[in-house]
C-alpha positions in Angstrom: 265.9 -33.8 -25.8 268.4 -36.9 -23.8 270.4 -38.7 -26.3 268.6 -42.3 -26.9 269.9 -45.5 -25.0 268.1 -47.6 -27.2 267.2 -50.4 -24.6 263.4 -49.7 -23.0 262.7 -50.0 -19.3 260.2 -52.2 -17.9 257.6 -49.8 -17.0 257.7 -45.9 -17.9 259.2 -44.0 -14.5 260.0 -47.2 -13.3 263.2 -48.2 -11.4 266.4 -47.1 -13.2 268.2 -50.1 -14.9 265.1 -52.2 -14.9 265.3 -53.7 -18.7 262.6 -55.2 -20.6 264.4 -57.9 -22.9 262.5 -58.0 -26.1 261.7 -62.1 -27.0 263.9 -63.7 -29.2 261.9 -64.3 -32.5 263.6 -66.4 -35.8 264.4 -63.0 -37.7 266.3 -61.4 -34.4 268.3 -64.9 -33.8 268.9 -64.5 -37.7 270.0 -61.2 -37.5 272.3 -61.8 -34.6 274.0 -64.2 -35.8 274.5 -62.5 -39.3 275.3 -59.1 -37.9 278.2 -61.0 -36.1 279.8 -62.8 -39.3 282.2 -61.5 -41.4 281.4 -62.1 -44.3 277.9 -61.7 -43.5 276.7 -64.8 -45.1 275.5 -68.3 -43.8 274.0 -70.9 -45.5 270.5 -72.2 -44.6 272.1 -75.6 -43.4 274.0 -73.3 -40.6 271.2 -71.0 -40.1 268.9 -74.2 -39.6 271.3 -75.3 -37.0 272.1 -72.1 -35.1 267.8 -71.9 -34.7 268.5 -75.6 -33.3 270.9 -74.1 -31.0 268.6 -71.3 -29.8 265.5 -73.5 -29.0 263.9 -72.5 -32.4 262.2 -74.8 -34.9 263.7 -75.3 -38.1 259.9 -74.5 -39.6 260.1 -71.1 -38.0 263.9 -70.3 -39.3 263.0 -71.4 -42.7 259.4 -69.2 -42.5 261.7 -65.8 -41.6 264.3 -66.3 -43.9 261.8 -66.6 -46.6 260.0 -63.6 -45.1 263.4 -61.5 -44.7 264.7 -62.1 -48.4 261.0 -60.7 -49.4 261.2 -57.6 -47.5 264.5 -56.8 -49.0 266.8 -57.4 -45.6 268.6 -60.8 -47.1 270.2 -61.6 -50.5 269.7 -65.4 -51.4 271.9 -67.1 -53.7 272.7 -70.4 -54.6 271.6 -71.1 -50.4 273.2 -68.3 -49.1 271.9 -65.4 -47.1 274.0 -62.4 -47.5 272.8 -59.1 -45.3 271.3 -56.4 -48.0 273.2 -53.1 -48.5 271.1 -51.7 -45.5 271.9 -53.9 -43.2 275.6 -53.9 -43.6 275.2 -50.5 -43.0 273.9 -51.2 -39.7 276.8 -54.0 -39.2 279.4 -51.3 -39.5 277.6 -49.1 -36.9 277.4 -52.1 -34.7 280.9 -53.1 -35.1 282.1 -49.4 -34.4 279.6 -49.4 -31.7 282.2 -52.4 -30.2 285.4 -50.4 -30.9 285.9 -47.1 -28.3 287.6 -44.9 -30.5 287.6 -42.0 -28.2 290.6 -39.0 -27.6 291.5 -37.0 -25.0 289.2 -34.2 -23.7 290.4 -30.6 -23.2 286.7 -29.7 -22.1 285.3 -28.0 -25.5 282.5 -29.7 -26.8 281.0 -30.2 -30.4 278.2 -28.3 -31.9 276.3 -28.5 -34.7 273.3 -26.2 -35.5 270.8 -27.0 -38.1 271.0 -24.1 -40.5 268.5 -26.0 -43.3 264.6 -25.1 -43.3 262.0 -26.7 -45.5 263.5 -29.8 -45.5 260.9 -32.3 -46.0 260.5 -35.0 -43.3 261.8 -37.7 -44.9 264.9 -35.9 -44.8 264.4 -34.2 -41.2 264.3 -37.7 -40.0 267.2 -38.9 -41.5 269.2 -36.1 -40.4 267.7 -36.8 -36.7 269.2 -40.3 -36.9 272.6 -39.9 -38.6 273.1 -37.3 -35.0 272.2 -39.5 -33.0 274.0 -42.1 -34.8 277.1 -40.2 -34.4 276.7 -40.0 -30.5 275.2 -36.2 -30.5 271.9 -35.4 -28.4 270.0 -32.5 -28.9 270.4 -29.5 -26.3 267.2 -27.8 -28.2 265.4 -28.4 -31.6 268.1 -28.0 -34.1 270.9 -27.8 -31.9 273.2 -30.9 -31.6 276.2 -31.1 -28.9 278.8 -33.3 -27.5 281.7 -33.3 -25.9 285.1 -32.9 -28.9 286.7 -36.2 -27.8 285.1 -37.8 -31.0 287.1 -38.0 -34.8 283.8 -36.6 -36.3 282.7 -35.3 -39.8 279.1 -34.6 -40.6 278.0 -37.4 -43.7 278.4 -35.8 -47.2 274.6 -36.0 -47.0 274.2 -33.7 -44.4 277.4 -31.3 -44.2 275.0 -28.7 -46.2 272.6 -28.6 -43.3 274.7 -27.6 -40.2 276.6 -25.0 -39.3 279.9 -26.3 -37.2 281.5 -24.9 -34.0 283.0 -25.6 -30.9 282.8 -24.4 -27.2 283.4 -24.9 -23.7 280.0 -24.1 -21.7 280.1 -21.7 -18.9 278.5 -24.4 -16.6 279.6 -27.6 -14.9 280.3 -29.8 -18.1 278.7 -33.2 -15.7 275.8 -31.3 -15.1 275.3 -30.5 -19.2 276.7 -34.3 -19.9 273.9 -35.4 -17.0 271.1 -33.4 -18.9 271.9 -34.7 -22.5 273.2 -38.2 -21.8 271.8 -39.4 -18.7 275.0 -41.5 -18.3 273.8 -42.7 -14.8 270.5 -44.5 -16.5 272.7 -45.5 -19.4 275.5 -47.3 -17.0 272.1 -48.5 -14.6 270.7 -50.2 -17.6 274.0 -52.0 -18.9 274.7 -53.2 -15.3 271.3 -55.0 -15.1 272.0 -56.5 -19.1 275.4 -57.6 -17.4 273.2 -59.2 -14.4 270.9 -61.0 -17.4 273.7 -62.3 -19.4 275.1 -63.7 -16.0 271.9 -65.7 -15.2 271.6 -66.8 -18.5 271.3 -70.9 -18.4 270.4 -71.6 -21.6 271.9 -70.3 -25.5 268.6 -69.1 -26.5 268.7 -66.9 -22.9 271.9 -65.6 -23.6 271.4 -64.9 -27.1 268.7 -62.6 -26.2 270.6 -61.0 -23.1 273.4 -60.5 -25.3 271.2 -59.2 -28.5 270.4 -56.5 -26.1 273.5 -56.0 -25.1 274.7 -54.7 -28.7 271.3 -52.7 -29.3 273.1 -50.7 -25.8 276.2 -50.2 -27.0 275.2 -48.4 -30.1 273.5 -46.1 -28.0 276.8 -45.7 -25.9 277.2 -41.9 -25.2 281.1 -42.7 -25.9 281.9 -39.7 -23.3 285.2 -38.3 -21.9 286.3 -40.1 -18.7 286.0 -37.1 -16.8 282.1 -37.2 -17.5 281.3 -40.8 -16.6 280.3 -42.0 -13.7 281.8 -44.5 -11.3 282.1 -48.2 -12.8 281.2 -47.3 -16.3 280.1 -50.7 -17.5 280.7 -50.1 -21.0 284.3 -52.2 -21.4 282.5 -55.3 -19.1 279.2 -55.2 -22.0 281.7 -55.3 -24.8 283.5 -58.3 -23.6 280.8 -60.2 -22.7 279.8 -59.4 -26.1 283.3 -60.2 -27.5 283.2 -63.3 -25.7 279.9 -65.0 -26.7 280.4 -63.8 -30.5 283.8 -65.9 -30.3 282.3 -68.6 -29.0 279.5 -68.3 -31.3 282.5 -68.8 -34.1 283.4 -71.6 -32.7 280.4 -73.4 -32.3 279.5 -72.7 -36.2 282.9 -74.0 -37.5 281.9 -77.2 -35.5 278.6 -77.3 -37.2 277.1 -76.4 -33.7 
């Protein structure tokens, strides 16, 4: 099983690093612009605005913010929206997603083999998406592997349910890396986002180039330099992420 890259192509067997951007709806312009802020808070005056900004009606903004707070992803108080308890959860991924935090690479890699059984799925799933989460892919149903250039624990959550090891295969590690990561589609696929944000005329265009963007990057395999292929565009999607989230600061200090 590959390790997700989180972004779909256009058609299934299609042409790598042909992307299908999904459309920019209320609740993803919403959720961009919160998932950026620190604190993750706006009021509904600059939420309003930043829909203006994006092409979107202020009817619309209004009609998802009232629709978020119900499903439990927003706080409102006093006219603020805060991000719920999940969701900040998923802003820290994302803003670790933006930060390389890797090591050098001596060539061992990480394993983790699921020792649990009769785990209920509930529970199977969630330890499914904390490894993946964590950059891991799957070599074979229960095994998890990646190279050891990562400052990795298993979640208190989970640290009953694996058994930890480490080795250095017998094989060419790029060929492994290639199976488990396809870093090739990976770097196709953030070269054609780069190519989308580039064309991008208009803020509700870029918003949505850019949106995908950070869905990407948290699917980054975050391998050793040895294992990546020529012009890895992970550092380019990061600061054309940077740079449209700073701008996006500036533009709602000045009341866009």
């Amino acid at each position: 099983m590959r390790h997700d890259d989180g972004v779909s192509s256009a058609t299934d067997g299609g042409p790598v690093g042909t992307v299908r951007l999904r459309p920019l709806t209320a609740r993803s312009a919403i959720l961009s612009m919160l998932l950026g802020a620190h604190p993750p808070s706006a009021t509904v005056g600059e939420l309003v605005a930043f829909g203006r900004h994006v092409d979107l009606n202020d009817s619309a903004v209004r009609a998802a913010l009232t629709r978020m707070v119900a499903a439990g992803d927003l706080y409102r108080e006093q006219g603020v929206y805060t991000l719920s308890d999940r969701l900040v959860e998923r802003q820290r991924r994302q803003d670790e997603a933006m930060k390389v935090s890797t090591r050098d690479w001596n060539g061992v890699w990480r394993v983790a083999a699921v020792t649990s059984s009769g785990k209920d799925p509930a529970s199977r799933l969630h330890l499914r998406r904390t490894m993946v989460g964590a950059h891991f892919a799957e070599l074979r149903e229960g095994l998890w592997m990646r190279p050891d250039n990562l400052d990795w624990e298993p979640a208190p959550e989970i640290a009953d349910d694996l058994e930890l090891m480490r080795a250095r295969p017998d094989h060419r590690a790029d060929v492994l890396a290639h199976e488990l990561f396809a870093p090739h589609r990976w770097a196709a696929t953030g070269r054609d986002l780069l190519v989308h944000a580039e064309r991008a005329t208009t803020p509700h265009d870029r918003l949505t180039a850019v949106a995908t963007i950070v869905r990407h990057l948290t699917h980054d395999p975050l391998l050793p330099q040895e294992l990546l292929p020529a012009d890895w565009p992970g550092g380019a999607l990061r600061r054309t992420y940077d740079a449209f989230r700073q701008e996006l600061e500036e533009r709602r200090r000045s009341g866009f």
